[in-house]
HTML snippet that shows the backbone in 3Dmol.js (N, CA, C, O; Angstrom):
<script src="https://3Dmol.org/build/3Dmol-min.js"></script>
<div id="view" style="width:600px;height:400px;position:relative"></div>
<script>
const pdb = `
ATOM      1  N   UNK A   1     -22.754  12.965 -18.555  1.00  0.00           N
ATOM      2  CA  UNK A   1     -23.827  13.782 -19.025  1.00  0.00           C
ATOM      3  C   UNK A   1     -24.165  14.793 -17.934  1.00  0.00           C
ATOM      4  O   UNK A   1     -24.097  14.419 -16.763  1.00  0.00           O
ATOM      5  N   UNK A   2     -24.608  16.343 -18.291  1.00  0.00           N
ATOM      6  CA  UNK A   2     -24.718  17.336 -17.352  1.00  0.00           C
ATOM      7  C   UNK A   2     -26.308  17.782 -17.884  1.00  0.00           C
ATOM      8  O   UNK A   2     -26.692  18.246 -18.958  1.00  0.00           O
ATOM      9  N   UNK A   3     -27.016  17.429 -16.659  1.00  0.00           N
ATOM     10  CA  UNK A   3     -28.499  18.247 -16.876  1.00  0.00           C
ATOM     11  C   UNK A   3     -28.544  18.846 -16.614  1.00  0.00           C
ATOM     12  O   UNK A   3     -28.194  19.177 -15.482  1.00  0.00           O
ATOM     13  N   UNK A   4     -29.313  19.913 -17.957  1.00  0.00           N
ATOM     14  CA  UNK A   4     -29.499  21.491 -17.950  1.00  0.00           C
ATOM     15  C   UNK A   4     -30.960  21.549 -17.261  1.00  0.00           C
ATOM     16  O   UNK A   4     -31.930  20.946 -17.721  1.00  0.00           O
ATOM     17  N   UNK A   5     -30.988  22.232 -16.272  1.00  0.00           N
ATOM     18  CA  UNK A   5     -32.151  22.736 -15.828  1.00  0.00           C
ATOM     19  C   UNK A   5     -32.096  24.332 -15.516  1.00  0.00           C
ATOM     20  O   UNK A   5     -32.322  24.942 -14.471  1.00  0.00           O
ATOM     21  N   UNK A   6     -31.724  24.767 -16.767  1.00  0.00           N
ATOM     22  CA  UNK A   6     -32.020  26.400 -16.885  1.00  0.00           C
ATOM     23  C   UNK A   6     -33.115  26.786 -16.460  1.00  0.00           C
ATOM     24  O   UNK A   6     -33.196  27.248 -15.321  1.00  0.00           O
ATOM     25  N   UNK A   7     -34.199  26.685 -17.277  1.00  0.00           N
ATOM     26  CA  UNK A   7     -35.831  26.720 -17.073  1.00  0.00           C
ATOM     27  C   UNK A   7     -36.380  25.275 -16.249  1.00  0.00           C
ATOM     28  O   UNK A   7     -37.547  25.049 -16.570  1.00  0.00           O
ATOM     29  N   UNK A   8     -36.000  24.568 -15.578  1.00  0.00           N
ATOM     30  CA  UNK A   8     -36.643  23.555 -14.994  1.00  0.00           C
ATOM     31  C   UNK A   8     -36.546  23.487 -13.453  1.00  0.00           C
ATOM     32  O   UNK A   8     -36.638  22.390 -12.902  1.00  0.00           O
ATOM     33  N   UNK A   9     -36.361  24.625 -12.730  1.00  0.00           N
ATOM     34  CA  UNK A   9     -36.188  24.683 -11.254  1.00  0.00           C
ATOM     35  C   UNK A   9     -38.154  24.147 -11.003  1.00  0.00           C
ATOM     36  O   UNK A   9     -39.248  24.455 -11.475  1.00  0.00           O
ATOM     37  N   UNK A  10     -37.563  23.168  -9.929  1.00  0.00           N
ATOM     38  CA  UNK A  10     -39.111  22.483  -9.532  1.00  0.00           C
ATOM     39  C   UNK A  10     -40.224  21.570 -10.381  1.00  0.00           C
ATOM     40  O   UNK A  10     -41.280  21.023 -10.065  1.00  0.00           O
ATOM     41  N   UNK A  11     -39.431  21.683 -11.656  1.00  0.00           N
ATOM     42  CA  UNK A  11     -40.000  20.846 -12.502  1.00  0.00           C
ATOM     43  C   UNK A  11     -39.525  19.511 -12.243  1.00  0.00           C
ATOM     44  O   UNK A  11     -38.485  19.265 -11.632  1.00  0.00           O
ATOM     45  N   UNK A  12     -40.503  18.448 -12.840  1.00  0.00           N
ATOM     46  CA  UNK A  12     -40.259  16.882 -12.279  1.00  0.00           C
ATOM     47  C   UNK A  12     -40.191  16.035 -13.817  1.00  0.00           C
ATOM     48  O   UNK A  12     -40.796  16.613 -14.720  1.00  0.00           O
ATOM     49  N   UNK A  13     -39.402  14.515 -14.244  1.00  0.00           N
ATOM     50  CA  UNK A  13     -40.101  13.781 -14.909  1.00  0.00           C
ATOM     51  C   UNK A  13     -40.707  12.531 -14.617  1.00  0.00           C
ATOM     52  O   UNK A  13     -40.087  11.503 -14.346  1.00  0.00           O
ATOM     53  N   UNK A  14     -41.919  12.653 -14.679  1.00  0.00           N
ATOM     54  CA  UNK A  14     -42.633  11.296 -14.136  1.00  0.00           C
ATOM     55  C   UNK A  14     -42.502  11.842 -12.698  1.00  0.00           C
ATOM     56  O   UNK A  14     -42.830  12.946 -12.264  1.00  0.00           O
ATOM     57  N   UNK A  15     -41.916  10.741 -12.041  1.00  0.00           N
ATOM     58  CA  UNK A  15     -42.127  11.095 -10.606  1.00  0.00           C
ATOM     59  C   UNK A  15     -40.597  11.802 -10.040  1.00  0.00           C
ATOM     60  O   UNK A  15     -40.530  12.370  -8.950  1.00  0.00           O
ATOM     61  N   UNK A  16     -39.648  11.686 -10.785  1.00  0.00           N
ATOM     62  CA  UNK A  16     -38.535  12.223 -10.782  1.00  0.00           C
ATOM     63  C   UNK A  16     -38.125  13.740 -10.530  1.00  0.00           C
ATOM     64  O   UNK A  16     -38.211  14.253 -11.646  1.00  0.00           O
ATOM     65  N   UNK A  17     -37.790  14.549  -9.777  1.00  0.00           N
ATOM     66  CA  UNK A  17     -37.504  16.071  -9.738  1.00  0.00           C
ATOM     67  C   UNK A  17     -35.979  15.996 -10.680  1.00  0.00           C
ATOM     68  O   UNK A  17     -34.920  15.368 -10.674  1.00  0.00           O
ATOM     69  N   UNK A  18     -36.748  17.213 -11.555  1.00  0.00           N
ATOM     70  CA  UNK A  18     -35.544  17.970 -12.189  1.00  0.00           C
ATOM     71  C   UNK A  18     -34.248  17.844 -11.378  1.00  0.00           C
ATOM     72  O   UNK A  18     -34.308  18.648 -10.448  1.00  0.00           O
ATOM     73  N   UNK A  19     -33.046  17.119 -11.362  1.00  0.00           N
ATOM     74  CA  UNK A  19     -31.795  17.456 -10.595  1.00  0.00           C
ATOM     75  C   UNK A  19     -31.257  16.055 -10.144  1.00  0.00           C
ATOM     76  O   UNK A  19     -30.186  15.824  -9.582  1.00  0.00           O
ATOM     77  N   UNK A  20     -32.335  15.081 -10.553  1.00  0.00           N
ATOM     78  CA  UNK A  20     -31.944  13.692 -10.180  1.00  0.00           C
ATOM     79  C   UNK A  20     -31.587  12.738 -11.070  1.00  0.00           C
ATOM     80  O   UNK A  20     -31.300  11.605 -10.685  1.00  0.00           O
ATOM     81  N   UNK A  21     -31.566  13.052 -12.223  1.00  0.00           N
ATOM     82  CA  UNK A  21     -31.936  12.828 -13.210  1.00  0.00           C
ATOM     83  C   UNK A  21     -30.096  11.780 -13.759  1.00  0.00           C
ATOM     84  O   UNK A  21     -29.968  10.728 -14.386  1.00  0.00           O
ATOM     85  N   UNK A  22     -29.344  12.444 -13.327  1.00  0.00           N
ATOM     86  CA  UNK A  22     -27.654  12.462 -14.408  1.00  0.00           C
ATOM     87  C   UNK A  22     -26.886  13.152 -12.875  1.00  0.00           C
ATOM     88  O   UNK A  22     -27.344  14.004 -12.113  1.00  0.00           O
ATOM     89  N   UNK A  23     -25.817  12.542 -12.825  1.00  0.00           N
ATOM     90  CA  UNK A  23     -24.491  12.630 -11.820  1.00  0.00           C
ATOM     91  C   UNK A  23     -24.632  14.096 -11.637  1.00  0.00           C
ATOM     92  O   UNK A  23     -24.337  14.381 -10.476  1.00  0.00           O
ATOM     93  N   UNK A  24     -25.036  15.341 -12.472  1.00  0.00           N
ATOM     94  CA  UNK A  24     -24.801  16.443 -12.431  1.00  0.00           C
ATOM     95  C   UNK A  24     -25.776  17.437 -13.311  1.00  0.00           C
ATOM     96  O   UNK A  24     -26.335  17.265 -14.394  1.00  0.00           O
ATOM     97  N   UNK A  25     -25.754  18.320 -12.586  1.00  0.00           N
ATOM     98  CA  UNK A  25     -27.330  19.397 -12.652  1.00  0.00           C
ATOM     99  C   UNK A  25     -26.691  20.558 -12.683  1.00  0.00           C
ATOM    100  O   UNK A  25     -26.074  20.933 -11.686  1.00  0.00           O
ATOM    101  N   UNK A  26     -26.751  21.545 -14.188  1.00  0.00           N
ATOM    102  CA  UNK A  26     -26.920  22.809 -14.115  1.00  0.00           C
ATOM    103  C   UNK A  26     -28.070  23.842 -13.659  1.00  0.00           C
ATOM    104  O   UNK A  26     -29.272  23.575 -13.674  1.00  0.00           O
ATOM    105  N   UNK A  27     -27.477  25.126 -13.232  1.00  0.00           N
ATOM    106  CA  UNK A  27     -28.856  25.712 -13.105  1.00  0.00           C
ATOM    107  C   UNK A  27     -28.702  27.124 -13.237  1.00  0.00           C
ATOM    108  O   UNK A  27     -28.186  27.575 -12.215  1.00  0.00           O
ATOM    109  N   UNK A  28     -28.922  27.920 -14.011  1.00  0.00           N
ATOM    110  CA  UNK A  28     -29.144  29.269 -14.115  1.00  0.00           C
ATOM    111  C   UNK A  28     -29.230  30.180 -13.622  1.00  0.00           C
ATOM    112  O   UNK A  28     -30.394  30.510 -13.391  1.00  0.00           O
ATOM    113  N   UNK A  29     -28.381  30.927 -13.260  1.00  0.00           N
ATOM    114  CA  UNK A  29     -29.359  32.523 -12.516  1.00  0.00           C
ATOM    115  C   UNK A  29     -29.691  33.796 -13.107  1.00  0.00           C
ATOM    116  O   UNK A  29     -30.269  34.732 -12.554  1.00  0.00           O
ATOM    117  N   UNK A  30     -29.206  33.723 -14.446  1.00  0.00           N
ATOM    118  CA  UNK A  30     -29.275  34.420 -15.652  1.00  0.00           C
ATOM    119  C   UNK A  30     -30.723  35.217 -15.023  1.00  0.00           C
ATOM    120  O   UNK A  30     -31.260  34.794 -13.999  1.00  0.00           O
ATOM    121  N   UNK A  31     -31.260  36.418 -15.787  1.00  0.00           N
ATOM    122  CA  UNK A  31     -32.501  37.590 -15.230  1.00  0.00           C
ATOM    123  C   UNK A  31     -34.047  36.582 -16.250  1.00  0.00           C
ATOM    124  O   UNK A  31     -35.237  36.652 -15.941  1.00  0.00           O
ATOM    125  N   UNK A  32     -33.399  35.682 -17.532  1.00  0.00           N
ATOM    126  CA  UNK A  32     -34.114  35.459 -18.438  1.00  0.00           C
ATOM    127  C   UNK A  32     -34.812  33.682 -17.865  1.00  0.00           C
ATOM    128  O   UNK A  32     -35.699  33.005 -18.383  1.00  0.00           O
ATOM    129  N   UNK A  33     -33.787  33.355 -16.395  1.00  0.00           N
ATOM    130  CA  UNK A  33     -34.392  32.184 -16.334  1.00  0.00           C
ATOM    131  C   UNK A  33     -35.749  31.824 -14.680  1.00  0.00           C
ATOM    132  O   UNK A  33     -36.234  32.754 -14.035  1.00  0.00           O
ATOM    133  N   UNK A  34     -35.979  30.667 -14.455  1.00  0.00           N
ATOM    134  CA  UNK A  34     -36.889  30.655 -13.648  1.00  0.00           C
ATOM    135  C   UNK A  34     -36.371  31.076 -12.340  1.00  0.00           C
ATOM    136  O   UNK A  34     -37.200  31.293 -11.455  1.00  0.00           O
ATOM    137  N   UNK A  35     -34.616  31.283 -11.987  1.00  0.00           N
ATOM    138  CA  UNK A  35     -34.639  31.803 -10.551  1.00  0.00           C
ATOM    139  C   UNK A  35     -33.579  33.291 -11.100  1.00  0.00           C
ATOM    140  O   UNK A  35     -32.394  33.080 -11.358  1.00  0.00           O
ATOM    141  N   UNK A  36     -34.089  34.550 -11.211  1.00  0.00           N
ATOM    142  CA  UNK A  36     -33.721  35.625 -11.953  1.00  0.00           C
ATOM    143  C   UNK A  36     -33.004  36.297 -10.737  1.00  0.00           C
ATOM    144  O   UNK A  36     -33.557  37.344 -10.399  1.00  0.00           O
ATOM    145  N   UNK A  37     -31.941  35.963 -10.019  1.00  0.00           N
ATOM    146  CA  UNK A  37     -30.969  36.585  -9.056  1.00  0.00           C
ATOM    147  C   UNK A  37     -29.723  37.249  -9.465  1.00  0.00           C
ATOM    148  O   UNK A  37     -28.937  37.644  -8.604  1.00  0.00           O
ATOM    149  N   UNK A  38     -29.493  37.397 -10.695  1.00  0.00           N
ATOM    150  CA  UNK A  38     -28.646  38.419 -11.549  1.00  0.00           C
ATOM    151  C   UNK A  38     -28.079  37.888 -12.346  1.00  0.00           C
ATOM    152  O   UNK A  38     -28.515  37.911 -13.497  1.00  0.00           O
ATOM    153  N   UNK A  39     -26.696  37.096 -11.978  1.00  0.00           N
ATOM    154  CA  UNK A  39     -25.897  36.185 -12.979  1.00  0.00           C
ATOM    155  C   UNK A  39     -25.160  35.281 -12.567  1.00  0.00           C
ATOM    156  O   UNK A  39     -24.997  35.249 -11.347  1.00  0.00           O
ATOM    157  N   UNK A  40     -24.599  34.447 -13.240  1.00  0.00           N
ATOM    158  CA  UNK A  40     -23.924  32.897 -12.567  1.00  0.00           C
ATOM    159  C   UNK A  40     -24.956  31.862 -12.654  1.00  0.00           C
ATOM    160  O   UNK A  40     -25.958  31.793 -13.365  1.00  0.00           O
ATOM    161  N   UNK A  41     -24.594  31.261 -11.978  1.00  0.00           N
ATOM    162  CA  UNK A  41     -25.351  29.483 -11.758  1.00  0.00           C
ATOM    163  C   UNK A  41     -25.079  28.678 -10.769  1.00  0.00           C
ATOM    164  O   UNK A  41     -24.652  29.152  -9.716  1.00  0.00           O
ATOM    165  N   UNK A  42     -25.262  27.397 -10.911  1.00  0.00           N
ATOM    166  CA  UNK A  42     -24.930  26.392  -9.759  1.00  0.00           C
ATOM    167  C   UNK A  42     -24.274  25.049 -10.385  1.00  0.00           C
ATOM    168  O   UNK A  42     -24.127  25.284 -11.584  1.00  0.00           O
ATOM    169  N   UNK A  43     -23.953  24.134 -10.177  1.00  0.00           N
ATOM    170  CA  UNK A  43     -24.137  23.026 -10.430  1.00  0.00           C
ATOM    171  C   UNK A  43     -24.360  22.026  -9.131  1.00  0.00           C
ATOM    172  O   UNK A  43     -23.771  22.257  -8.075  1.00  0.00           O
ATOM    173  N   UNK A  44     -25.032  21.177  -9.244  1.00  0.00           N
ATOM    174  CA  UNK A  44     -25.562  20.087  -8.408  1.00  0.00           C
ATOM    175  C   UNK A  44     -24.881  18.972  -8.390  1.00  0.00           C
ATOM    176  O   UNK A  44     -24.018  18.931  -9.267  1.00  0.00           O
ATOM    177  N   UNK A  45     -24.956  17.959  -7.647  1.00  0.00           N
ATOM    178  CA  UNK A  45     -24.465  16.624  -7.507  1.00  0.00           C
ATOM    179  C   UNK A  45     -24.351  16.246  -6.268  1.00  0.00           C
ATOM    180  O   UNK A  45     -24.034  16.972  -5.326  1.00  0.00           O
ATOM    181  N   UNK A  46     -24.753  14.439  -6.211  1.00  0.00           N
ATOM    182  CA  UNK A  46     -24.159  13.991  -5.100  1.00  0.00           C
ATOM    183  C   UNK A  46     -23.031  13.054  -4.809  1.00  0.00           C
ATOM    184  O   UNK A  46     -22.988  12.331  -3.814  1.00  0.00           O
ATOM    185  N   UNK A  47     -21.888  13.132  -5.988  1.00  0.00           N
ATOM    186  CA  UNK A  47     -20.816  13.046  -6.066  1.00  0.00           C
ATOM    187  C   UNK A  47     -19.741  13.749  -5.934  1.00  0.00           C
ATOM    188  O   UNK A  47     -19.346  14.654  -6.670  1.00  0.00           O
ATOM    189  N   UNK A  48     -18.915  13.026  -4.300  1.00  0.00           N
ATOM    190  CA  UNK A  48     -17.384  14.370  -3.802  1.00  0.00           C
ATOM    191  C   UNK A  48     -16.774  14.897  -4.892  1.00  0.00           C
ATOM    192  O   UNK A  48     -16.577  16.050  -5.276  1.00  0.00           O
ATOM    193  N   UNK A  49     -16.424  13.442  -5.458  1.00  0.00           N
ATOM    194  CA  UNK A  49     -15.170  13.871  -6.465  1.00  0.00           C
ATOM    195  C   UNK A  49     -15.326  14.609  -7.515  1.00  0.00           C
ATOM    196  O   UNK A  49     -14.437  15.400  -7.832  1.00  0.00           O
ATOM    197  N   UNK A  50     -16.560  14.483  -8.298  1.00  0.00           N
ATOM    198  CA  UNK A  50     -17.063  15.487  -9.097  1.00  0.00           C
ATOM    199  C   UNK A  50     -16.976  16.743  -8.507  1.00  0.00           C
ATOM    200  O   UNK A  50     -16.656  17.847  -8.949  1.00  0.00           O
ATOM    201  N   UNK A  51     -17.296  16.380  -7.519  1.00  0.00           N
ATOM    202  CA  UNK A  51     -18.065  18.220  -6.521  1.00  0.00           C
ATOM    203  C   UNK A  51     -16.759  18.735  -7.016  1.00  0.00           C
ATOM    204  O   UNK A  51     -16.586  19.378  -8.052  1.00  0.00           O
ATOM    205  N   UNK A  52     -15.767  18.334  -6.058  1.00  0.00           N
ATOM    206  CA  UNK A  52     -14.328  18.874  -6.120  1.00  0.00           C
ATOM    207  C   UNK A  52     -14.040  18.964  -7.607  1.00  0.00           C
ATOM    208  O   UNK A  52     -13.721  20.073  -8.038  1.00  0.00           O
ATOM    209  N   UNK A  53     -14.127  17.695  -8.647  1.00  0.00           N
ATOM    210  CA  UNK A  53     -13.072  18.664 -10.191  1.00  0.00           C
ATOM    211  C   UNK A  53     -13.850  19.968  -9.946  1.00  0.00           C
ATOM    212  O   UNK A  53     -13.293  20.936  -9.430  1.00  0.00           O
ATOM    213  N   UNK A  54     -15.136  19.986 -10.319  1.00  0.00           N
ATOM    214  CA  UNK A  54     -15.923  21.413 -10.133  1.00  0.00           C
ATOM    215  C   UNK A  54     -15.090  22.496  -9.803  1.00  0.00           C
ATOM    216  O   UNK A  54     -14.433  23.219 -10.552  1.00  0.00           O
ATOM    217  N   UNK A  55     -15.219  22.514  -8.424  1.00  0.00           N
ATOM    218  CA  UNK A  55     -14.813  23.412  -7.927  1.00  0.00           C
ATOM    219  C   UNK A  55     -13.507  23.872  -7.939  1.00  0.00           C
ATOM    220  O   UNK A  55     -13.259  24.962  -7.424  1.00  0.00           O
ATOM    221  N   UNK A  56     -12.371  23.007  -8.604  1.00  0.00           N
ATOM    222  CA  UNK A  56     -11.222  23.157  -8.793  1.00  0.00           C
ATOM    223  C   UNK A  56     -10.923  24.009 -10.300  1.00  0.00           C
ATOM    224  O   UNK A  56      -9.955  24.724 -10.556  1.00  0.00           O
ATOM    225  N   UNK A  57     -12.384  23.589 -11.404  1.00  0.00           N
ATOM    226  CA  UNK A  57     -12.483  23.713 -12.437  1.00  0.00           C
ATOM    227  C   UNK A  57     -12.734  25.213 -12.559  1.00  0.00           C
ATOM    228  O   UNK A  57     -11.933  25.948 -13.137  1.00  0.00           O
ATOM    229  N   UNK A  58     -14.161  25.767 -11.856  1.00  0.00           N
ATOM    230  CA  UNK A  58     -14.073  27.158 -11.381  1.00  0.00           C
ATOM    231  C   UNK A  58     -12.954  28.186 -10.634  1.00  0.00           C
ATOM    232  O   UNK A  58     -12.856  29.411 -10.561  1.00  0.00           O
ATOM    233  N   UNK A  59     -12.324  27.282 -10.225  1.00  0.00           N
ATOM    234  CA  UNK A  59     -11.009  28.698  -9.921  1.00  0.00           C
ATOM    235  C   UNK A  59      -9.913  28.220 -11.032  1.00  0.00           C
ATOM    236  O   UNK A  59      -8.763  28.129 -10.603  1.00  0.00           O
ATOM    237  N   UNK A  60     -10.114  27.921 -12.332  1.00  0.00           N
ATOM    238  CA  UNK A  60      -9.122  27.490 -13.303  1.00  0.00           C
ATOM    239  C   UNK A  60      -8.258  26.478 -12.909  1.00  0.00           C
ATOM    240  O   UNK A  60      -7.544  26.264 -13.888  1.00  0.00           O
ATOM    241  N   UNK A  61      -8.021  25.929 -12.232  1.00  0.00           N
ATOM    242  CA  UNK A  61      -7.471  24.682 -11.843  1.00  0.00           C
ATOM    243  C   UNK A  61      -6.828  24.596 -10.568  1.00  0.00           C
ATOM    244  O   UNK A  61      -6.356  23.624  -9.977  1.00  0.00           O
ATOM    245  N   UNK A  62      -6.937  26.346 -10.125  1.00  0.00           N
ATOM    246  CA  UNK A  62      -6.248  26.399  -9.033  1.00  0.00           C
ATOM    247  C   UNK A  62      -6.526  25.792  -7.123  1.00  0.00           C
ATOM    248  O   UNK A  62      -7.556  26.013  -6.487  1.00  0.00           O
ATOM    249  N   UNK A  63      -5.709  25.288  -6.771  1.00  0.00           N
ATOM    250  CA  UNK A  63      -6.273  24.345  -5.241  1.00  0.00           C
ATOM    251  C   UNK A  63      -6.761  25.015  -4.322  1.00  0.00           C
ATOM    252  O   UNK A  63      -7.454  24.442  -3.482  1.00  0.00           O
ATOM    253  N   UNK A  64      -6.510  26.492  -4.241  1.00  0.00           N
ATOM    254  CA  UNK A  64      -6.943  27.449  -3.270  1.00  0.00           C
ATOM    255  C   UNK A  64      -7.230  28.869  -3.914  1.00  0.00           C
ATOM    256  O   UNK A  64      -6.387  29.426  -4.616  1.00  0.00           O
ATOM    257  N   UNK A  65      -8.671  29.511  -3.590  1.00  0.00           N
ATOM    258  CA  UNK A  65      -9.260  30.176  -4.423  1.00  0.00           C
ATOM    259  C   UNK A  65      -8.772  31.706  -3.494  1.00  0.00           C
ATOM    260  O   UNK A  65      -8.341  31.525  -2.355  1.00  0.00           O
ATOM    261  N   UNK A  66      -8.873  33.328  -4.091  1.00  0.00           N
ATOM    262  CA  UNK A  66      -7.915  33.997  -3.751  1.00  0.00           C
ATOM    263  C   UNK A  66      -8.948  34.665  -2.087  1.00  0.00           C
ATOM    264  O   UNK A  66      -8.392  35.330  -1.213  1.00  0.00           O
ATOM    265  N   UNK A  67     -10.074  34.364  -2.051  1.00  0.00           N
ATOM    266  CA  UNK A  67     -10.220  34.638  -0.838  1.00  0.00           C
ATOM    267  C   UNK A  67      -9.521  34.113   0.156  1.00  0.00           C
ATOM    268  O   UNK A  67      -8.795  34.725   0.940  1.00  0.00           O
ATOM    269  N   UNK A  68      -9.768  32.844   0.119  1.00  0.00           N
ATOM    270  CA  UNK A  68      -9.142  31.656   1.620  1.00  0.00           C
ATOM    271  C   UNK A  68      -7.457  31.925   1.592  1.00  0.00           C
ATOM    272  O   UNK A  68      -6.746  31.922   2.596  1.00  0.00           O
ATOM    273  N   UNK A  69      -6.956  32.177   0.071  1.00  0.00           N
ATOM    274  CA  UNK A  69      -5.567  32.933   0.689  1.00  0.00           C
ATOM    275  C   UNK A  69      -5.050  34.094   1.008  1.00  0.00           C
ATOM    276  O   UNK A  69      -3.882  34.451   1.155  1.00  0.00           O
ATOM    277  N   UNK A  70      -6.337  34.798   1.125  1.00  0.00           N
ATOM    278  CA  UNK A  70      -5.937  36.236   1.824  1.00  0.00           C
ATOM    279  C   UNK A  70      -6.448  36.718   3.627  1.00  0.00           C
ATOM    280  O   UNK A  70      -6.346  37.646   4.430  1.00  0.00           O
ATOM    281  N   UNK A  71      -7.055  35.276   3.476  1.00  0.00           N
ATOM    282  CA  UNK A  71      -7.906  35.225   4.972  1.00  0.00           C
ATOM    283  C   UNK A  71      -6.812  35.150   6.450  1.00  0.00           C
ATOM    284  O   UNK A  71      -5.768  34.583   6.127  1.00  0.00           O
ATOM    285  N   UNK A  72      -6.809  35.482   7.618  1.00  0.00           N
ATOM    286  CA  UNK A  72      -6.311  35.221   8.565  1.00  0.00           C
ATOM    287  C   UNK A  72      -5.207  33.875   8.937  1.00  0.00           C
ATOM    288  O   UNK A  72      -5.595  33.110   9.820  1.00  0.00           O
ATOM    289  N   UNK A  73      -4.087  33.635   8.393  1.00  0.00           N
ATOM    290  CA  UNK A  73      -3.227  32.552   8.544  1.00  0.00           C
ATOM    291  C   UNK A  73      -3.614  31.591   7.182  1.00  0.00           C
ATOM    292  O   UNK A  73      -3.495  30.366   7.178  1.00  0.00           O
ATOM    293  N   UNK A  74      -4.029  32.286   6.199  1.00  0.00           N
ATOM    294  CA  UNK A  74      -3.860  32.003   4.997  1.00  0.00           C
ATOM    295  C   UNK A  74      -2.189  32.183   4.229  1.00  0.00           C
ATOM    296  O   UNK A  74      -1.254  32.662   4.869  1.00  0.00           O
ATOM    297  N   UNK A  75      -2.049  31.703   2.765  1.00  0.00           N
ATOM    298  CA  UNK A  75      -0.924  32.057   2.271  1.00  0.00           C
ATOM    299  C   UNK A  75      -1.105  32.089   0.495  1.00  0.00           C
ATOM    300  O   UNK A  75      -2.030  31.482  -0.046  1.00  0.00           O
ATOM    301  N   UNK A  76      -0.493  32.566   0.027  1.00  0.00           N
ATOM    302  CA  UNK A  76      -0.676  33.189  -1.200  1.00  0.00           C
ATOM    303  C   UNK A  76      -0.244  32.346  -2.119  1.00  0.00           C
ATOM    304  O   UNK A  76      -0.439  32.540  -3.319  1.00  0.00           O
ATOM    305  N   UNK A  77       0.506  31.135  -1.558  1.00  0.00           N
ATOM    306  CA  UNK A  77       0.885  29.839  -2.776  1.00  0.00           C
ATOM    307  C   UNK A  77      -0.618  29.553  -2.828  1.00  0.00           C
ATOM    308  O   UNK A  77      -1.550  30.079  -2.219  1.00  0.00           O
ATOM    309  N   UNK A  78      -0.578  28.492  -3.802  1.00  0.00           N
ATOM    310  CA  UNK A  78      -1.298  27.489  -4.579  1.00  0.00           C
ATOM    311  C   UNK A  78      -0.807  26.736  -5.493  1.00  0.00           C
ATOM    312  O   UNK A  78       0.337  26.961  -5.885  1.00  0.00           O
ATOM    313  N   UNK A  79      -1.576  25.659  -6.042  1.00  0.00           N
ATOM    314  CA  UNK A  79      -1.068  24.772  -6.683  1.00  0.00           C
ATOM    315  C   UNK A  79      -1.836  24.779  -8.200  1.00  0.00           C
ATOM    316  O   UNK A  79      -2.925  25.320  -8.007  1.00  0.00           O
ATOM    317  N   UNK A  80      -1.719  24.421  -9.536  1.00  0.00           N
ATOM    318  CA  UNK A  80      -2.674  24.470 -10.641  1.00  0.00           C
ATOM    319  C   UNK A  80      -2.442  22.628 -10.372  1.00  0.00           C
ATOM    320  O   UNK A  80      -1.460  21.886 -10.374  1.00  0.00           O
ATOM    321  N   UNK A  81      -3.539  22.489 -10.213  1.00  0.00           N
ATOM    322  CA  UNK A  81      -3.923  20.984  -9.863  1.00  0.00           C
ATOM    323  C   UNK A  81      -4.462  20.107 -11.305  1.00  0.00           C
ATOM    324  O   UNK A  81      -4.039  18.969 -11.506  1.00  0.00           O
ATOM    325  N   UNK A  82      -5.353  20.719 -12.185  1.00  0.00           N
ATOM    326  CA  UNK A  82      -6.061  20.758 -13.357  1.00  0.00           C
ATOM    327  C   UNK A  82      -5.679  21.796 -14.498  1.00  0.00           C
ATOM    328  O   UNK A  82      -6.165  22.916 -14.653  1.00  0.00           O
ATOM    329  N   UNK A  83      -4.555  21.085 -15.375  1.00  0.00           N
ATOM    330  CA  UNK A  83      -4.178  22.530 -16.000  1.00  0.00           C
ATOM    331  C   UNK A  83      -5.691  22.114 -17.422  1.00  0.00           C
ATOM    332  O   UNK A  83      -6.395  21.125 -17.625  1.00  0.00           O
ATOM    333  N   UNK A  84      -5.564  23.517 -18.093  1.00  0.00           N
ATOM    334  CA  UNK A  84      -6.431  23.729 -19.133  1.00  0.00           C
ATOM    335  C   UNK A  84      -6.425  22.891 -20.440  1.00  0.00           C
ATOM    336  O   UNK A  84      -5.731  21.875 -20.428  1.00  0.00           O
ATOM    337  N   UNK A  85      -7.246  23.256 -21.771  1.00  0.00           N
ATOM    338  CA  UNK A  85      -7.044  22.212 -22.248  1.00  0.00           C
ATOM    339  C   UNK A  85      -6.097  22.479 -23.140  1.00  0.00           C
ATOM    340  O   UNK A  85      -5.762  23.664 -23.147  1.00  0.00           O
ATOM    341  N   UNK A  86      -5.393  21.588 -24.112  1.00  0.00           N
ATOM    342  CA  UNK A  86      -3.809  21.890 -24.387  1.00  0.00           C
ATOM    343  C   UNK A  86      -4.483  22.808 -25.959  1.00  0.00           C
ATOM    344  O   UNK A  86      -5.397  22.265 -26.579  1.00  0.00           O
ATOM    345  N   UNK A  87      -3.943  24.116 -26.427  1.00  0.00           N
ATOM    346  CA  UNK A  87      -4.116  24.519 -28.075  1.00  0.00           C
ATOM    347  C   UNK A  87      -4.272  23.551 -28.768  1.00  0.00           C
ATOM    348  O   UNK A  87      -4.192  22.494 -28.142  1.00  0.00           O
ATOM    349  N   UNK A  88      -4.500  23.450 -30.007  1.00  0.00           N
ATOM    350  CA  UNK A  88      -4.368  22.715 -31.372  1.00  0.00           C
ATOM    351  C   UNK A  88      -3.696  22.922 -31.925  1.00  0.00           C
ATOM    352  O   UNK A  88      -3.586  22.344 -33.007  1.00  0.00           O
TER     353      UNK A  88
END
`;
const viewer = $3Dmol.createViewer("view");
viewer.addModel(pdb, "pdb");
viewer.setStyle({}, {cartoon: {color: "spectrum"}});
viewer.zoomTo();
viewer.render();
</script>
């Protein structure tokens, strides 16, 4: 389960803060939500392995994203670690 906290930055339930809630926390940056910094989002967690599909998930599956392989003793392979999901 992924909690949406579009509109709930700083909001709590019970004694609980918004973000603690479920393994994983969305959050908005959309102009229409409570932190209006242009566009994109975040997701939260205090799980590695999640962290990582994440972040593997955001560069499409790829292991190295195209900054870090254009950086100083970088290299332009990569790997698709997570391929997509298969047609119907």
């Amino acid at each position: 389960m992924v909690e949406d906290a579009a509109h709930a930055l700083g909001a709590s339930v019970g004694d609980r803060p918004v973000g603690s809630l479920s393994r994983a926390t969305c959050f908005s940056f959309y102009a229409t939500k409570n932190l209006p910094v242009g566009e994109g989002g975040m997701v939260t967690t205090d799980d590695a392995l999640l962290a990582a599909r994440i972040r593997r998930t955001r560069l499409h599956g790829m292991s190295t994203d195209a900054w870090r392989r254009n950086l100083p003793g970088g290299h332009w392979r990569y790997t698709v670690e997570d391929a997509g999901p298969r047609p119907t």
